[in-house]
N, C-alpha and C positions, 0 to 999 in steps of 0.2 A: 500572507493573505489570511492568515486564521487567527482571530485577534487575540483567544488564549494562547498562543506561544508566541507573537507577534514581538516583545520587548526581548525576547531572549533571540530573535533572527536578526534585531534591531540589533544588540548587541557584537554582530558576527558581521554584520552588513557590511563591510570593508575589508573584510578577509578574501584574500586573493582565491580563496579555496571555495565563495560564494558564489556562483554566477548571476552577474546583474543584467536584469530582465529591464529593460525599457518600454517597450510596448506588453501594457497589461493585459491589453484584451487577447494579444495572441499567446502570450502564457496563459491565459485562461484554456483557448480553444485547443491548444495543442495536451495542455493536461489533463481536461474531460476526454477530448478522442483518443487519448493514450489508457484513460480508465474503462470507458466505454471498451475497447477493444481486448483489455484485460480482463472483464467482464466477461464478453462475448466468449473469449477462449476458455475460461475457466465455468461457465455453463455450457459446454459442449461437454469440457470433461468430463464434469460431475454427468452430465446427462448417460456416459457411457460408466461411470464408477456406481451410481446410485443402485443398482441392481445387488453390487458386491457388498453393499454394507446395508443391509434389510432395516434400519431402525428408524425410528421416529426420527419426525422435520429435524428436532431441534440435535440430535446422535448424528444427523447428515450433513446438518447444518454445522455443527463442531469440529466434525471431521474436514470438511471440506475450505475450513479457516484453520484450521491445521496445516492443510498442506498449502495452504496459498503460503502460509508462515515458513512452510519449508522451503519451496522451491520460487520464491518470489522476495519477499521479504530479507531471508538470513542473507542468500548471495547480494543481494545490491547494497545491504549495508554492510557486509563486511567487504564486500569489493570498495567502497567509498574507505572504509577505516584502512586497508590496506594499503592502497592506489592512493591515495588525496591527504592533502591536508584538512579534509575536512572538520570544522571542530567536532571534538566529542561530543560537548552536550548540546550541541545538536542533533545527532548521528543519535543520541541517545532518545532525547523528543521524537523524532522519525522514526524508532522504532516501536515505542509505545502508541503511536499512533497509526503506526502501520498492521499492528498486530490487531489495535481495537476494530480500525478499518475491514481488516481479513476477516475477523470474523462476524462482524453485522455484513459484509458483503456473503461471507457463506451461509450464516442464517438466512437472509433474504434471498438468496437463488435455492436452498430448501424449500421454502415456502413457495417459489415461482413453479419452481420444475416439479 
C-alpha cells in the first residue's frame, strides 16, 4: 500500500510468510480501526502518565513514542522474526517505520492532550 517501500513487498509477494489480502478496501478498514483503536488506548495512557513526566509537548511527546516503541513495536516484530518466516527486510522496513510512526503518533497526542 505505501508506494515508498511498495517494490521491496512486490518482491516478497509470494512468500508463503506474506498474507495475501484480496479485498482491498477491507484491509483498508480493518487497519485504520486497528490504528484508531491503538490510538485511543495509548491517549488514555498518556492521559494518566502525563502528570509523571512535567516536560514540554515535544519531552511528552518523545516519551510517549518511546514507549509505544516498547510495548507495541519490539514484541510484534520480534514475535513475527521468531514465530514466521517472515522475510527480514521486511521485518526490517516495518520497523523503521513503525518506530517513525510511534513517534509522530506521540508527538501528535502531546499536542492533543
Amino acid at each position: 500500500m505505501n508506494p515508498l517501500i511498495s517494490k521491496i513487498h512486490k518482491k516478497f509477494g509470494n512468500s508463503p510468510a506474506v498474507k495475501q489480502w484480496n479485498n482491498t478496501k477491507l484491509f483498508l478498514i480493518y487497519m485504520y480501526l486497528l490504528i484508531l483503536l491503538e490510538c485511543l488506548l495509548f491517549a488514555l495512557v498518556y492521559s494518566f502518565i502525563k502528570p509523571v513526566f512535567p516536560g514540554g509537548v515535544v519531552v511528552n511527546g518523545l516519551i510517549l513514542g518511546l514507549a509505544l516503541v516498547a510495548v507495541n513495536l519490539i514484541p510484534s516484530i520480534s514475535g513475527r522474526w521468531l514465530l514466521s518466516t517472515y522475510p527480514n527486510k521486511l521485518l526490517f522496513v516495518d520497523f523503521i517505520g513503525g518506530i517513525l510512526s510511534s513517534f509522530i503518533i506521540g508527538l501528535a497526542l502531546a499536542f492533543i492532550i
